[in-house]
N, C-alpha and C positions, 0 to 999 in steps of 0.2 A: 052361381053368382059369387064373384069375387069383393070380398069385404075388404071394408079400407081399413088403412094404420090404426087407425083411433081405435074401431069397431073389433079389429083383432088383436090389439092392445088392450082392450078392455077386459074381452073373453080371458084372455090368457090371464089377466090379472087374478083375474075371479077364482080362475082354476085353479091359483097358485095358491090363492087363501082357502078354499075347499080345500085342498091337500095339506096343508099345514092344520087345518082346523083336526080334521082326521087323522094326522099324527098325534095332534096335541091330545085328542081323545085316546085315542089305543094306547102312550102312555101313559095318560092317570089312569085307566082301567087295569094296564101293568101292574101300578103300584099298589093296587088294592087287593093283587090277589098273591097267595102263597105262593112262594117259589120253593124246588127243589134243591136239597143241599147232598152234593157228590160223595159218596164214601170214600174215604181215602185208601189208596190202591192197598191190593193186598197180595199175595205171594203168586194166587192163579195170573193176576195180573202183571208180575215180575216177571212169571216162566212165561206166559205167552210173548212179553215184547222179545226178552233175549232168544226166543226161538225160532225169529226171523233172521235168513242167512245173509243181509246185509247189513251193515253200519252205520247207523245213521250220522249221516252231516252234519258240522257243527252247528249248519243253521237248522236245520229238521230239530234237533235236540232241543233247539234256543225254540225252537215253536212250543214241541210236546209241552217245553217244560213252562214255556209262558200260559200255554189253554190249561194247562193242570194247575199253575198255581191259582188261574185268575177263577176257577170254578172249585178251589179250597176257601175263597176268600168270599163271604156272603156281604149282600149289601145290609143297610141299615134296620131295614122291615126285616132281613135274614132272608131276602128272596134273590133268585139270580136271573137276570136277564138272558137268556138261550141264546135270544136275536142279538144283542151284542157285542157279536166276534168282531 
């Protein structure tokens, strides 16, 4: 049975605000709970990159070095979002 505009108008709406409702949940539940804070790298972690036998790109570098700072830097509670990249 093929539903009309309205009737699958509707649906969709619903689903959009179920979805929305369910983000808005999972982050306040985010912010209530401890995040992990990165050690900053240390010499094993020096020798391992230089020990790859290629070069990285200026943009590969411009990546590494953007996900390293952005998980030196803690949010306000001092927790860090994993999800998001």
């Amino acid at each position: 049975m093929l539903l009309s505009w309205a009737k699958q108008k509707q649906k969709t709406k619903n689903k959009i605000k179920e979805v929305a409702f369910d983000l808005i949940k999972l982050y306040a539940e985010r912010r209530t709970k401890e995040g992990f804070q990165f050690s900053p790298d240390t010499y094993l972690q020096d020798e391992l990159e230089a020990s790859f036998i290629y070069e990285d790109t200026p943009d590969q570098l411009k990546a590494t070095n953007d996900i390293k700072s952005r998980y030196g830097i803690s949010t306000a509670n001092g927790s860090i979002d994993l999800w998001g990249l």
